[in-house]
C-alpha positions as CSV (number, residue, x, y, z in Angstrom):
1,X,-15.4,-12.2,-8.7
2,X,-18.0,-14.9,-10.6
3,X,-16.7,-18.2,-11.6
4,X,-16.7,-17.0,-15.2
5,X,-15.1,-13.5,-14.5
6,X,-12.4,-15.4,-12.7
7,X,-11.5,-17.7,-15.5
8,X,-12.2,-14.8,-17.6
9,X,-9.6,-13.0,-16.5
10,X,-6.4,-15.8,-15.8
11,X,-7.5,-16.2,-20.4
12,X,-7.1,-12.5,-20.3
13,X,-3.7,-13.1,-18.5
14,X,-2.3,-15.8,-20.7
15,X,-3.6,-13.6,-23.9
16,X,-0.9,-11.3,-22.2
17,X,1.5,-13.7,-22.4
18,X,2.1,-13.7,-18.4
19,X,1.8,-17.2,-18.0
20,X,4.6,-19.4,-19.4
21,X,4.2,-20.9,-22.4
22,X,5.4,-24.4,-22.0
23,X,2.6,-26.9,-22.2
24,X,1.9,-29.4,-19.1
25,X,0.4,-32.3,-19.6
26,X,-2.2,-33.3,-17.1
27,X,-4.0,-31.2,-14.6
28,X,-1.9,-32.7,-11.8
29,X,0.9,-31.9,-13.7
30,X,-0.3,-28.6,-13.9
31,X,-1.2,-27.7,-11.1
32,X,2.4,-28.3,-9.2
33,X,3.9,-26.5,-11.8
34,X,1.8,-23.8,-11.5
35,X,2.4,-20.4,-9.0
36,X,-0.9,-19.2,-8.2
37,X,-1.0,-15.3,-6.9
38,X,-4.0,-13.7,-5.8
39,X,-4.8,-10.1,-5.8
40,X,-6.9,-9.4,-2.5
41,X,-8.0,-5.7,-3.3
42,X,-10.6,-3.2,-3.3
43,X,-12.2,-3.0,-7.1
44,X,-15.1,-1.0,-5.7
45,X,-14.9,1.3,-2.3
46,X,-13.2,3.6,-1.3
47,X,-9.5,2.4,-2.1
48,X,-10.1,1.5,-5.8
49,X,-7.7,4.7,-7.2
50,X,-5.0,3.9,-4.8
51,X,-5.0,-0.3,-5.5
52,X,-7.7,-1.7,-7.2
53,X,-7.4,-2.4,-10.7
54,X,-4.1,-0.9,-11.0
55,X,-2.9,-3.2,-7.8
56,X,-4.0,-5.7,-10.5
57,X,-2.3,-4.6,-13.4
58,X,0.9,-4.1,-11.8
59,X,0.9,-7.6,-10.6
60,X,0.4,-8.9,-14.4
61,X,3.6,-6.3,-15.4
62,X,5.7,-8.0,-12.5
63,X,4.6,-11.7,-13.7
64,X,5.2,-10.1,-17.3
65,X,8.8,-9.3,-16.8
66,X,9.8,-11.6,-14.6
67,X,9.2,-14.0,-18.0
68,X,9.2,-18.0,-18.0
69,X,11.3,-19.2,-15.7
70,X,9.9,-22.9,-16.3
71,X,6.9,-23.1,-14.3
72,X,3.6,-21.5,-15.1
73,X,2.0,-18.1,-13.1
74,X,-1.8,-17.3,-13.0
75,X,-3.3,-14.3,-11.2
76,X,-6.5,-14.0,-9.9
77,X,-8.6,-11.6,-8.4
78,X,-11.1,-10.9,-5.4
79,X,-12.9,-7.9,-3.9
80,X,-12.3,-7.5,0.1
81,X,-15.4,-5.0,0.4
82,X,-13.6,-3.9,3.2
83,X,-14.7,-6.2,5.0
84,X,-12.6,-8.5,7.3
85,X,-15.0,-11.6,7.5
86,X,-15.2,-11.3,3.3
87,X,-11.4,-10.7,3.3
88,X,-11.0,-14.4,5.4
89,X,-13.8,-16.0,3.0
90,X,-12.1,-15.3,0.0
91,X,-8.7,-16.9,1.2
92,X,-10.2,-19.5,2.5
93,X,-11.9,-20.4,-0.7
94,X,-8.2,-19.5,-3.0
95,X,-6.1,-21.4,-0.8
96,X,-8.7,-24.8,-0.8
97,X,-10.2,-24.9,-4.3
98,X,-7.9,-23.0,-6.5
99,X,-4.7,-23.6,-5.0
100,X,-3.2,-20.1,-4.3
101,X,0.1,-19.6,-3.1
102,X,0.5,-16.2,-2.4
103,X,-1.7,-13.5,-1.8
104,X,-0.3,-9.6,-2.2
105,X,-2.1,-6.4,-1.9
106,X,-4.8,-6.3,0.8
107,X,-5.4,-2.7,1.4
108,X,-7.4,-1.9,4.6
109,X,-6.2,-2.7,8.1
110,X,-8.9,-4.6,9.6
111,X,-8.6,-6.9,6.1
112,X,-4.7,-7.4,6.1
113,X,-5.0,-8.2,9.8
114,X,-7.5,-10.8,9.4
115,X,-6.0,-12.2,6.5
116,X,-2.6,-12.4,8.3
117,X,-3.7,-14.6,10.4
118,X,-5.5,-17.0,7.6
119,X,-2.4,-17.3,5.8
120,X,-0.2,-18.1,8.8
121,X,-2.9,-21.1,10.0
122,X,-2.5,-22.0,6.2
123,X,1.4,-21.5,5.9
124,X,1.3,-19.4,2.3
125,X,2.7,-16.7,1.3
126,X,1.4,-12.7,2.6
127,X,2.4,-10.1,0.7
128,X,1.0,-6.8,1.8
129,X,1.7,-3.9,0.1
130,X,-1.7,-1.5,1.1
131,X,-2.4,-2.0,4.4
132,X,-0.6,0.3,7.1
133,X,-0.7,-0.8,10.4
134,X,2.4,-1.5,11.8
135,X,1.2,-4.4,14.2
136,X,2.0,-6.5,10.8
137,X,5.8,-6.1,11.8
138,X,4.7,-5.6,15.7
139,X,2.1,-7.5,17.6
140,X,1.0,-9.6,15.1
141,X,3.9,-10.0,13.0
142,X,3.8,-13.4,10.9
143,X,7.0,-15.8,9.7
144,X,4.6,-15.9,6.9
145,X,4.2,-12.2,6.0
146,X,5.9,-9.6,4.3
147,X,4.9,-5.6,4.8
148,X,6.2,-4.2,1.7
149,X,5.7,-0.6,1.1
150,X,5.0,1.9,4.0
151,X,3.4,2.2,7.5
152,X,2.2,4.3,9.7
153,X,5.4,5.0,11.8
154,X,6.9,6.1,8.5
155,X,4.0,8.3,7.6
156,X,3.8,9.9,11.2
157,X,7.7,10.3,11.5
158,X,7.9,12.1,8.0
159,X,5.0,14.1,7.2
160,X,3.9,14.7,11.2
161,X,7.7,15.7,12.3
162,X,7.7,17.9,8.9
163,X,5.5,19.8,9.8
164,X,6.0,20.4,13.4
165,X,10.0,21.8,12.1
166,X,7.8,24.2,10.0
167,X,5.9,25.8,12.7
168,X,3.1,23.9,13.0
169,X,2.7,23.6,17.0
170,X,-0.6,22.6,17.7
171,X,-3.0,19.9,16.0
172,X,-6.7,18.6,15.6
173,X,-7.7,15.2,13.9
174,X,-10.2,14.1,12.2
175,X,-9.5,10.1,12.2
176,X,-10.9,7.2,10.6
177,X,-12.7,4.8,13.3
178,X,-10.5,1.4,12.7
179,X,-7.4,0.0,12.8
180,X,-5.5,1.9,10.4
181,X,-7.1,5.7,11.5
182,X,-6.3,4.6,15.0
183,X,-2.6,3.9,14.3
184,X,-1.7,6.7,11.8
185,X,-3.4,9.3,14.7
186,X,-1.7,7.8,17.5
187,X,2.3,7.7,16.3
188,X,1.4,11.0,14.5
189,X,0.7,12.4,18.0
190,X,3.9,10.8,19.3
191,X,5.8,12.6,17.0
192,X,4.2,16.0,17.0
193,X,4.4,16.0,21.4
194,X,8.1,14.8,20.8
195,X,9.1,17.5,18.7
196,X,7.6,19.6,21.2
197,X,4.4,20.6,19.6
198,X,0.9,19.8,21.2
199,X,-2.8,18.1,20.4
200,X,-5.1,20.0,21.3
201,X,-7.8,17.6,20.1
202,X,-9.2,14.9,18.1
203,X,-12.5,13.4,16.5
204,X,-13.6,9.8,14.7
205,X,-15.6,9.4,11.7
206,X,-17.5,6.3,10.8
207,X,-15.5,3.9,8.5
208,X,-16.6,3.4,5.7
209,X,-19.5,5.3,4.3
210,X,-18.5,8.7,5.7
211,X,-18.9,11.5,2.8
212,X,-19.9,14.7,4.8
213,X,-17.7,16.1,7.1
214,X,-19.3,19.2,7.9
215,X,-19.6,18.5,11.9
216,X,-15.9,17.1,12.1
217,X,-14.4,19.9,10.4
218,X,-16.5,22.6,12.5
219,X,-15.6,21.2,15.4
220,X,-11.5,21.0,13.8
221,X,-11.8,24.8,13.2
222,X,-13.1,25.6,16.6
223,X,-10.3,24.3,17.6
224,X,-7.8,27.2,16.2
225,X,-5.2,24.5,15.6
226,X,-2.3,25.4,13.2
227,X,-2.3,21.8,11.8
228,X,-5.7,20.1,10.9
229,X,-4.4,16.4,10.7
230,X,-6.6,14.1,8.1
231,X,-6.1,10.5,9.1
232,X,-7.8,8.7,6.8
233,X,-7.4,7.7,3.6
234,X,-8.2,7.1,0.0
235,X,-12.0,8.7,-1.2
236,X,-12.1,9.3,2.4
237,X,-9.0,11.5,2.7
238,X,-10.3,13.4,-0.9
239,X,-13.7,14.2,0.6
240,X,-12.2,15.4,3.6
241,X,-9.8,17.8,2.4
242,X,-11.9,19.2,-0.2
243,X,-14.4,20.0,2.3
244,X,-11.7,21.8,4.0
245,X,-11.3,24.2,1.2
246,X,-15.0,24.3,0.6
247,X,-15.4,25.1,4.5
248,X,-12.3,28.3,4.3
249,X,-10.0,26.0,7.1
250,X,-7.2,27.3,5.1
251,X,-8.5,30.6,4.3
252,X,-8.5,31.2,8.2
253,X,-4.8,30.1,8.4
254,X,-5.4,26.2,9.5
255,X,-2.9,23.8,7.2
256,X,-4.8,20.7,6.6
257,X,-2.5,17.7,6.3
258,X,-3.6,14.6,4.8
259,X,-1.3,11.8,6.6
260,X,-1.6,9.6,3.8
261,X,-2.2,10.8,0.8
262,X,-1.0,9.1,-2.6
263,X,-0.5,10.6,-6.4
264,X,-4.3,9.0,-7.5
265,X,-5.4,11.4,-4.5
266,X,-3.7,14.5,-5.6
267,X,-5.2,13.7,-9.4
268,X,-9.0,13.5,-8.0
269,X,-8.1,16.3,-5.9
270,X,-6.6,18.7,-8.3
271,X,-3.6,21.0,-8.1
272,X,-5.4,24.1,-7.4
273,X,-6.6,22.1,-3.5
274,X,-4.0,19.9,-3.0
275,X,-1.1,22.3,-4.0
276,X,1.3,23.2,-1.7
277,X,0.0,20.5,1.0
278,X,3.1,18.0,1.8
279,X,3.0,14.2,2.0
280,X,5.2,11.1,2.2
281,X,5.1,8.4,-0.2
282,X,8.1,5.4,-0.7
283,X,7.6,5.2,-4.9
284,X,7.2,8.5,-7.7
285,X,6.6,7.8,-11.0
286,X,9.1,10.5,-11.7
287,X,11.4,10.0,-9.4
288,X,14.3,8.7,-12.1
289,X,15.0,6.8,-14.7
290,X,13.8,3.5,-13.4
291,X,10.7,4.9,-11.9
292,X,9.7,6.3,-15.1
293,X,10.3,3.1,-16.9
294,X,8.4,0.8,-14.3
295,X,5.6,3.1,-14.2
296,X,5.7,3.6,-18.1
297,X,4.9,-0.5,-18.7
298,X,2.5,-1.1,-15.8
299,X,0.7,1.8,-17.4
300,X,1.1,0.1,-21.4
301,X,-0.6,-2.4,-20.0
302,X,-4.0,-1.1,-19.4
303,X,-4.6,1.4,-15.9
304,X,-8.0,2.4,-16.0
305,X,-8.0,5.8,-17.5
306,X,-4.3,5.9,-17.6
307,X,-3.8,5.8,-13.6
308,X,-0.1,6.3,-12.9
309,X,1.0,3.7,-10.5
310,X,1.0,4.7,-6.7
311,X,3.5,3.6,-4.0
312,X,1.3,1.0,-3.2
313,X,0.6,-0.4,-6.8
314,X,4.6,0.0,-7.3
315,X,4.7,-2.4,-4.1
316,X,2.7,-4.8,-5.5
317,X,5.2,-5.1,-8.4
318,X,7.7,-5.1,-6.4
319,X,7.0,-7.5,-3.7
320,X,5.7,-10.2,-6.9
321,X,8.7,-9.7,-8.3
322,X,11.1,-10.5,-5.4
323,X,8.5,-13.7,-4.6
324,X,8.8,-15.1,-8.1
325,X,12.7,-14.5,-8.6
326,X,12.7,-17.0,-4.5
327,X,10.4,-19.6,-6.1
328,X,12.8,-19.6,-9.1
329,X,15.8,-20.0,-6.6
330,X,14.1,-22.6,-4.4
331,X,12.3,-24.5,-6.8
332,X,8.5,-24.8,-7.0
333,X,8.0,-28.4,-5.9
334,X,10.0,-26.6,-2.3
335,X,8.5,-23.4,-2.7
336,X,4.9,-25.0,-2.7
337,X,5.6,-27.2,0.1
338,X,6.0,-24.4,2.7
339,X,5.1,-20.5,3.0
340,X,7.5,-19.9,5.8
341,X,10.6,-21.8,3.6
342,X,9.6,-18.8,0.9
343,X,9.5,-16.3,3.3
344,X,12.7,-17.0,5.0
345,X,14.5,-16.9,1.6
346,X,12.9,-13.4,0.2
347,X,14.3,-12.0,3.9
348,X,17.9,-13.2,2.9
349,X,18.2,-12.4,-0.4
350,X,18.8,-9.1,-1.3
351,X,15.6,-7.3,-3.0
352,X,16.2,-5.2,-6.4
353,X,13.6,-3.8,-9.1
354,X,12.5,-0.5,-11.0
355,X,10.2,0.2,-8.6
356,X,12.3,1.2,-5.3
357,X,16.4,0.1,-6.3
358,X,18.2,-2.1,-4.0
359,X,17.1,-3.2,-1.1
360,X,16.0,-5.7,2.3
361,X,13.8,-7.3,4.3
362,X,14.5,-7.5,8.0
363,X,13.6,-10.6,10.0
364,X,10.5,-8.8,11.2
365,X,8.8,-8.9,8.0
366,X,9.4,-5.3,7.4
367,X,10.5,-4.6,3.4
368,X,13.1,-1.3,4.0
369,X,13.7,1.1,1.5
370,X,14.0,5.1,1.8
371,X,10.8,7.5,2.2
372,X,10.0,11.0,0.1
373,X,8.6,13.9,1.6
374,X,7.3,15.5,-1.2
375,X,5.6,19.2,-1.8
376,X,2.4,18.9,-4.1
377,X,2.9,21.6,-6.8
378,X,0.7,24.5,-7.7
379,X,-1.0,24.3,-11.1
380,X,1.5,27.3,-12.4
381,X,4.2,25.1,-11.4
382,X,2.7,21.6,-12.5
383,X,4.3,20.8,-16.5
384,X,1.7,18.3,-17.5
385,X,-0.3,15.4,-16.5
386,X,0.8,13.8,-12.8
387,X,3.6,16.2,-12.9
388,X,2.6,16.6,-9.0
389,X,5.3,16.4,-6.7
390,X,8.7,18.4,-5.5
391,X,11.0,16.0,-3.7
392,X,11.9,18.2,-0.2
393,X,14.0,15.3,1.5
394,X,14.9,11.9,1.8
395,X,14.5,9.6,4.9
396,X,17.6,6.6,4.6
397,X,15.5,3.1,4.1
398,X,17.8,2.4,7.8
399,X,15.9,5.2,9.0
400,X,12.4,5.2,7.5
401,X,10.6,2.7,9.5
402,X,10.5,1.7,13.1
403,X,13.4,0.6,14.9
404,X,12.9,-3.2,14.8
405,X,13.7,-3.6,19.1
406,X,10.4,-1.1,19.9
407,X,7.6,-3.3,17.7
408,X,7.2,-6.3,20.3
409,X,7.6,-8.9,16.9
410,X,7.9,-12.4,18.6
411,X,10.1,-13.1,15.5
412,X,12.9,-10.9,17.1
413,X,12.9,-11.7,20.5
C-alpha cells in the first residue's frame, strides 16, 4: 500500500472503533502501548477471493471483539504480489519503521516461507493462516511461528484417501510449479499408493500467470485416469476445473478433484460445475451456531460483495484472536519485548473462538482442530446463497494433521 492508503486505512480502523479508545499521551507513549498487526495478503492475484480483503476484514472483526483490553491495536496492510523477495521487503520495512508486531495471513508458500525466516531473524510474531506447506511445522519450523488453519498433509489425507475408498484407483496431476503445488501432489500421492491405488502420471504448470490449460488437461485425459487431481489453487484451481468441464473430462468418466478448494471457489465456480466434486476445508460458515455467528459479523463489516469467510479468512480471526487474548495475559511491555515469549504462551494456553471451538497448539507450531470433508451440492439441492456444502465426515483435530514425530521440526527433537 501508499503512505496515504496506509494511514488511510488504520483512520478507517479506529472509525470502526477497533482501536481502543483510551488516549495516550505522547508518541513514545504510544507507541509501547500500541499492538501493531499486519495483514501480509494478496489484494490483487490470484488468491484475493480466498484471503485478500476478507483476510483483512476478518482481522478488524477479531481486533473488534476482542474489545479494549487497555492498550491500543492498529492493522495494516500490504500486498505480497506473490512474490517472495516483495513478501521479505514489506516486513522488513513493518517491523523497522512502523513497529509491527505480528504479521498473520501470508497466503502463498514461497511467501510464508520466506517471511518465516524474516520474522524469526527479527523475533515477532508469524501467524500464518494461508499458506500450506507443511515444512512450516517440518523443516523449517520456527519458535516464532504459528500454522493456523490447514496443510497439505491434511488436504492429501482427507480429500486424496476419500477418494481412493470410493473407487478412484488410478490418478493424473496437473500441479502448480512451486512450493505449495509440489507438496499438496507429493503427500497426495502418498496417500493414494498407500491406500493401494496408483499414479499413473503427473504434469507442472507455470505459477502464476497460467490461465489456459488446454495442453495439461489433454495430456490428463490421455491418460484414462479415474481421478484427475488439480493441485493448485485459488483463480488457478477455478480456471482449471472449469476447463475440465469445458474439455468433457467428466463427460468421459474422469472425476476431477480440486485438492484445495475453498467456499469463494465453489461461488466463482458455480453449483452446476463444482457440484458433486468433494473437498476438505477446517471452517463452514454453516457449520453451527457459532460458525454462523462468526461469519455473520466478519461479513456486517464490509466483505467485498458479501464474500462469506473461508477457512482461511476464519483463521485469520482466529489466530488474532488467540494472539491478542496472550498479549493481554503477558502484558504488552513483555509481550513486545520478545516474539518467542508470545509464542510459547499462545502454545500453552488453550485456544477457543467462533470460528473452530476449543482447541491447541502443539510445540511444533501446528494450530490442531478437526477437518470436514464436505460434498459440494447440486443447484437442485443448494437452498440459497453459499448454501454449498454437505458435511460427509469428520477427521478428530488429534488426527487431522501430521503426526508431530514424522515432520523433522528441530523444536521437537
Amino acid at each position: 500500500m501508499t503512505e496515504s492508503s496506509r494511514r488511510n486505512f488504520l483512520t478507517a480502523t479506529g472509525s470502526l472503533g477497533l482501536a481502543a479508545a483510551t488516549p495516550v499521551t505522547g508518541a513514545r507513549a504510544q507507541a509501547a502501548n500500541t499492538i501493531r498487526i499486519g495483514v501480509l495478503t494478496d489484494m490483487s492475484g490470484p488468491f484475493r477471493d480466498i484471503s485478500g480483503p476478507t483476510s483483512v476484514v476478518a482481522t478488524r472483526t477479531a481486533v473488534q471483539d476482542f474489545g479494549n483490553r487497555g492498550f491500543n491495536v492498529e492493522v495494516l496492510v500490504a500486498d505480497h504480489q506473490n512474490r517472495p523477495d516483495v513478501g521479505v521487503s514489506l516486513v522488513r520495512q513493518w517491523i523497522d519503521r512502523d513497529g509491527v508486531d505480528c504479521v498473520v495471513d501470508v497466503p502463498s508458500s514461497g511467501v510464508a516461507l520466506a517471511v518465516n525466516s524474516v520474522m524469526r531473524e527479527r523475533n515477532k510474531v508469524y501467524l500464518n493462516s494461508t499458506a500450506a506447506t507443511v515444512e512450516l511445522t517440518g523443516g523449517q519450523c520456527s519458535p516464532n511461528t504459528i500454522h493456523w488453519t490447514y496443510d497439505t498433509w491434511m488436504l492429501a489425507r482427507s480429500t486424496g484417501g476419500a477418494l481412493v475408498r470410493a473407487g478412484g484407483q488410478s490418478w493424473f496431476f496437473i500441479t502448480a510449479d512451486y512450493a505449495f503445488g509440489h507438496s499438496l501432489e507429493n503427500q497426495t500421492m502418498e496417500f493414494v499408493r498407500s491406500a493401494g491405488g496408483r499414479v499413473v502420471g503427473s504434469v507442472r504448470h507455470p505459477f502464476p500467470g497460467t490461465t489456459d490449460y488446454s495442453s495439461f488437461l489433454l495430456q490428463a485425459q490421455a491418460s484414462r485416469a479415474q481421478i484427475v487431481g488439480i493441485s493448485n489453487a485459488g483463480v488457478d484451481a477455478i480456471n482449471a476445473i472449469k476447463q475440465a468441464g469445458e474439455f468433457g473430462l467428466m463427460r468421459r468418466g474422469q472425476r476431477v478433484a480440486g485438492l484445495l478448494v475453498f467456499v469463494n471457489d465453489v461461488n466463482s465456480m458455480g453449483l452446476q460445475i463444482a457440484g458433486g466434486s468433494v473437498c476438505t476445508e477446517t471452517f463452514y460458515w454453516d457449520l453451527n451456531d457459532r460458525t454462523r455467528a462468526v461469519s455473520q459479523r466478519i461479513v456486517a463489516n464490509g466483505t467485498p460483495g458479501g464474500n462469506r469467510p473461508s477457512m482461511g479468512h476464519a483463521g485469520c480471526y482466529s489466530a488474532t484472536l488467540h494472539y491478542l487474548k496472550t498479549v493481554a495475559d503477558m502484558g504488552i511491555a513483555n509481550a513486545k519485548a520478545s516474539g518467542v515469549d508470545v509464542i510459547n504462551r499462545m502454545k500453552a494456553m488453550p485456544t477457543d473462538d467462533d470460528a473452530f471451538g476449543a482447541g491447541t497448539i502443539r510445540p511444533d507450531g501446528r494450530k490442531l482442530h478437526p477437518a470436514y470433508l464436505f460434498q459440494v451440492k447440486t443447484p437442485q439441492e443448494s437452498r440459497g446463497p453459499w448454501d454449498f456444502y454437505t458435511l460427509l465426515q469428520t477427521t478428530p483435530a488429534e488426527e487431522a494433521f501430521r503426526p508431530m514425530a514424522q515432520g523433522n521440526c528441530a523444536l521437537v527433537r
